[in-house]
C-alpha positions as CSV (number, residue, x, y, z in Angstrom):
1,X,16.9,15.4,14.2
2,X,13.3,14.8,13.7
3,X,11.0,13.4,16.0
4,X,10.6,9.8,14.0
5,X,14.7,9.6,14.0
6,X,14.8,10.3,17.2
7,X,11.8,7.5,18.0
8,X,13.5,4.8,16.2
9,X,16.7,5.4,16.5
10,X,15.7,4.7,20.7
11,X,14.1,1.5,20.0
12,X,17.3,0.4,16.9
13,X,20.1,1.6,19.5
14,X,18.2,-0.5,22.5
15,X,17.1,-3.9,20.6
16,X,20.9,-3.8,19.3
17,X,23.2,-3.1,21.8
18,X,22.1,-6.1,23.6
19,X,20.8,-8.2,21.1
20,X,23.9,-9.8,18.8
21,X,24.0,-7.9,15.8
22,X,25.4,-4.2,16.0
23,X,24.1,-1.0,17.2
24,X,26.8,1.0,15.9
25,X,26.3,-1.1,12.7
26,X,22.6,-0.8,12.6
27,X,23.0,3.1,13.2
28,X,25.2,3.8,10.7
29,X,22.9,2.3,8.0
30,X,19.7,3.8,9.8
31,X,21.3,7.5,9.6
32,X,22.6,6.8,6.0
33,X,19.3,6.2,5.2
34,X,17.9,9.4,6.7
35,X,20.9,10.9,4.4
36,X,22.0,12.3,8.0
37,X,25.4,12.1,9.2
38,X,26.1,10.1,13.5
39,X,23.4,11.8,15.7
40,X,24.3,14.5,17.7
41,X,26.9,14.6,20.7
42,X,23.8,14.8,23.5
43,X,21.2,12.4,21.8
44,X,24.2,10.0,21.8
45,X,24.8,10.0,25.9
46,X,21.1,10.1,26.6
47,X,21.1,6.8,24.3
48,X,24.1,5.0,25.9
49,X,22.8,6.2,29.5
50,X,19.6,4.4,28.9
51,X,21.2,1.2,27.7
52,X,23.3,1.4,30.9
53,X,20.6,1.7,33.4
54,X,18.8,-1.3,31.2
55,X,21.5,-3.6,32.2
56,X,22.2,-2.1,35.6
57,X,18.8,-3.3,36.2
58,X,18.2,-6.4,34.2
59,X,21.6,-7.9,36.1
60,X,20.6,-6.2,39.9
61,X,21.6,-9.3,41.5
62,X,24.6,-10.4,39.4
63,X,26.2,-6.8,40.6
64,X,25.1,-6.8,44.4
65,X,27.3,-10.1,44.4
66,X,30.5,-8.6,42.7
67,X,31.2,-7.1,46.6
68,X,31.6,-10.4,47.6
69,X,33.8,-11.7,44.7
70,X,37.2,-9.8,44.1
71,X,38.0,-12.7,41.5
72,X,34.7,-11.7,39.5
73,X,35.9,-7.8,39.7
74,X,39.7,-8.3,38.7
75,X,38.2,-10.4,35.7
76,X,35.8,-7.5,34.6
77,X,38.9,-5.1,35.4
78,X,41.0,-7.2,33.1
79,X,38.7,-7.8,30.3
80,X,37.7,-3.8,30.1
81,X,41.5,-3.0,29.5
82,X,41.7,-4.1,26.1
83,X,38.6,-1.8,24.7
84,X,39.6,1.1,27.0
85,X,43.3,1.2,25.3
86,X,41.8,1.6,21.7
87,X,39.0,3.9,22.4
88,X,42.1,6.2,23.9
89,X,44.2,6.1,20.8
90,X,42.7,4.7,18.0
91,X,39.4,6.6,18.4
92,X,39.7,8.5,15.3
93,X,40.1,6.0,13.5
94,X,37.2,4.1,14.5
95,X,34.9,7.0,13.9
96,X,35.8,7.6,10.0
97,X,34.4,3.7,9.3
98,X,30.9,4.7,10.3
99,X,30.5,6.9,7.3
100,X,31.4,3.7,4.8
101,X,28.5,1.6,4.8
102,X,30.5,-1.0,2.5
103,X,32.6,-1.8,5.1
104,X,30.0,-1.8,8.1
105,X,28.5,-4.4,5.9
106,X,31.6,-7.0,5.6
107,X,31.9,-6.6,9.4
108,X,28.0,-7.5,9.7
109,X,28.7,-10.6,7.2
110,X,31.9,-11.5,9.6
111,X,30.0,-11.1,13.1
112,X,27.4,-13.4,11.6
113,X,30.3,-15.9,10.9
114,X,31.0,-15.7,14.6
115,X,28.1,-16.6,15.4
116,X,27.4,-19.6,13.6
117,X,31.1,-21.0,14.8
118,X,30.3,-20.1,18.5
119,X,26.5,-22.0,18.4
120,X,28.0,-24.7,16.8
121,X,31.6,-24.9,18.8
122,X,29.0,-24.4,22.0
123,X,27.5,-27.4,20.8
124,X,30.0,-29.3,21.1
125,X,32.1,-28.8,24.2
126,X,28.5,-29.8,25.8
127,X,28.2,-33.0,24.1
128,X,31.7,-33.5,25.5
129,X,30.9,-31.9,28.8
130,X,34.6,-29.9,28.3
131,X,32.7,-26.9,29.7
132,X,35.3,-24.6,31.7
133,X,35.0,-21.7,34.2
134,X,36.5,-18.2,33.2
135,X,39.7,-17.1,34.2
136,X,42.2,-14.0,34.2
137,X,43.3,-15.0,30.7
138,X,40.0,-15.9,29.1
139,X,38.6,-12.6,30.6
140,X,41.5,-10.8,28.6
141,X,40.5,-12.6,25.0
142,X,36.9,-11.5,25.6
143,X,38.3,-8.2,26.3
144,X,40.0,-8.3,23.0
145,X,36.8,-9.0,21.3
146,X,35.0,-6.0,23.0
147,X,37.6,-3.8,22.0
148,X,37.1,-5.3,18.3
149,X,33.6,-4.7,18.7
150,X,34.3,-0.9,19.0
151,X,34.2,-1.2,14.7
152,X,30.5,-0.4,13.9
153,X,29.3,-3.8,12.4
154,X,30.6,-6.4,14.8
155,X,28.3,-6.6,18.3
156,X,29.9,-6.0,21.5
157,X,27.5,-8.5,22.9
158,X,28.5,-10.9,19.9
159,X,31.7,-11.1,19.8
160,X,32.3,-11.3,23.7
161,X,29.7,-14.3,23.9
162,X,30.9,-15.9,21.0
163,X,34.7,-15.7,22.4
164,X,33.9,-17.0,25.7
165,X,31.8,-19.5,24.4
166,X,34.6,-20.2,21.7
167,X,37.1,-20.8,24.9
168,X,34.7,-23.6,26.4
169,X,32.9,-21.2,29.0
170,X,29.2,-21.8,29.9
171,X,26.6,-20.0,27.6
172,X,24.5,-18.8,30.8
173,X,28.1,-17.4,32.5
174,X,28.9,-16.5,28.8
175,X,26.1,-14.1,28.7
176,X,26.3,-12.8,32.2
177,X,30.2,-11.7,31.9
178,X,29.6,-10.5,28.5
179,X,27.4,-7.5,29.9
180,X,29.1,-7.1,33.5
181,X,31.7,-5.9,31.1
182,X,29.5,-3.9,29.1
183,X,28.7,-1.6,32.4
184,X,32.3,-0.1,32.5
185,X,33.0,0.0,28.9
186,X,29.4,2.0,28.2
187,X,30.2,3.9,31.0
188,X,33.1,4.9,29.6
189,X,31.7,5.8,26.8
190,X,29.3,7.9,28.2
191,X,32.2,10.0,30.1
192,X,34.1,10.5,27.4
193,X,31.1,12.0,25.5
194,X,30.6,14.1,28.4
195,X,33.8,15.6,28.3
196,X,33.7,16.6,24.6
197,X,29.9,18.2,25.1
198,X,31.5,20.6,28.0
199,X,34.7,21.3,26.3
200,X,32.7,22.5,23.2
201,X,30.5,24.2,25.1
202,X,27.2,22.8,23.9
203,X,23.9,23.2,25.2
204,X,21.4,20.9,27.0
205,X,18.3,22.7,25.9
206,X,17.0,20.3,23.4
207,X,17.4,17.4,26.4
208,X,13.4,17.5,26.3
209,X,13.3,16.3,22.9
210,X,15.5,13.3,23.2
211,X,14.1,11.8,25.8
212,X,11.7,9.7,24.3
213,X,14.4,8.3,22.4
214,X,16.3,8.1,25.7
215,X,13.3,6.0,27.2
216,X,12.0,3.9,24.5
217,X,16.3,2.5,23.8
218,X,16.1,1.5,28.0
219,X,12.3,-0.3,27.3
220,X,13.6,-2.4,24.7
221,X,17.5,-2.6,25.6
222,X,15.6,-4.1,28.8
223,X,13.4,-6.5,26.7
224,X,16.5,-7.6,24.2
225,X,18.2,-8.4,27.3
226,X,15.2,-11.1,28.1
227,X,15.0,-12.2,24.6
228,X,18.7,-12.9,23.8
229,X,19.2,-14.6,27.3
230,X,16.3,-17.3,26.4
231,X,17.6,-17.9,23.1
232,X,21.1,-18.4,24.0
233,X,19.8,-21.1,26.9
234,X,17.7,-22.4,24.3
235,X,20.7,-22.5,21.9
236,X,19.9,-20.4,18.9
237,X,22.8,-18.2,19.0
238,X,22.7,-18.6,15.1
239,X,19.4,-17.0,14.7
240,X,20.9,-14.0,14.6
241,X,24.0,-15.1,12.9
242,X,21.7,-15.5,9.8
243,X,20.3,-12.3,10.4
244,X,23.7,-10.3,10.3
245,X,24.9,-12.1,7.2
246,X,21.2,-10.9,5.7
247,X,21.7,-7.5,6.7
248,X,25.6,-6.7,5.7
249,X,24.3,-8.0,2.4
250,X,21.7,-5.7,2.3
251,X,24.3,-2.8,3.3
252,X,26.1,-3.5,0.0
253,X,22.1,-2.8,-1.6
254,X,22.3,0.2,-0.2
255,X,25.2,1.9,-0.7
């Protein structure tokens, strides 16, 4: 990978794994344009491993408080079962759609759809003040959307806001479950990645080289976190509903 891949595919895979709209999405068309295939194995932990410590640090207080709420923790347990169960067998799978940029784009046009129905379906329940508190069952349908979220083109952090607010939850509680979830299933990920590198018996001495990546994908996962967190108090949600819908048509430009 060359040095201005490695730069903007930090800042892409930071702004959009928080932000609404797709990193896997985003990276798939970014590294079809470079006419490169996914980035490598290591440049792919150091990536996720920044976006973690982003949100471990942008929610600091949310998480010193999950001690004192076993409710809270069985509701990010059950939510992260869903996403867990089809990254184990369905992995594969998964994978072989990031090469087809026709399809990444369909899923951007659909995760803009979800977005536009969740602003306005938000909309509403406050105007009726039918706003509702999460439970076990809700946290299991936002888990479903995670897991769907695992196709490169619909947003992890999209589709679990959207859901919850779908079900009549809270935007700001939205928002706030939406990435205590994202902790164990990036986590995960970042595991499982592990365990492939060892077993093939790669080498860390390029690390060096993709750090920059590694630091500039925490700097702006950390400021997407602060933008999309205003805008969703603020109610534009659909903002970037519009965007996704400009972009998956763009991916069908492209390919």
């Amino acid at each position: 990978m060359s040095i201005q891949e490695i730069i903007l595919s930090g800042i892409v895979q930071g702004l959009t794994e928080f932000l609404p709209v797709s990193s896997s999405g985003h990276l798939a068309i970014l590294h079809a344009l470079y006419g490169a295939g996914e980035p490598t194995l290591l440049f792919d932990i150091i990536l996720h491993a920044s976006t973690l410590f982003a949100v471990l640090f942008f929610l600091r207080k949310e998480i010193a408080q999950l001690a004192k709420s076993p409710k809270a923790l069985l509701y990010i347990f059950i939510g992260s079962l869903p996403a867990a169960f089809i990254a184990l067998f369905f992995k594969k799978n998964i994978t072989d759609i990031f090469t087809k940029i026709n399809i990444v784009g369909i899923l951007l046009l659909i995760n803009g759809a979800i977005l536009f129905l969740a602003h306005f379906t938000s909309l509403y329940y406050e105007k009726i003040k039918k706003e509702k508190k999460n439970n076990a069952l809700n946290s299991l349908a936002i888990g479903v959307a995670q897991a769907a979220a695992l196709l490169p083109g619909i947003s992890r952090s999209g589709s679990t806001i959207s859901i919850a607010m779908l079900l009549g939850i809270k935007k700001e509680e939205a928002f706030k479950f939406s990435f205590l979830l994202s902790i164990p299933a990036i986590f995960g990920a970042i595991l499982f990645e592990l365990i492939k590198f060892q077993k093939a018996g790669n080498s860390y001495n390029v690390i060096l080289s993709y750090l920059p990546g590694g630091v500039l994908a925490f700097i702006s996962g950390f400021f997407a976190l602060n933008v999309l967190y205003v805008l969703i108090r603020k109610h534009k949600l659909h903002y970037f509903g519009i965007y996704c819908i400009v972009v998956g048509m763009l991916a069908f430009i492209l390919n």
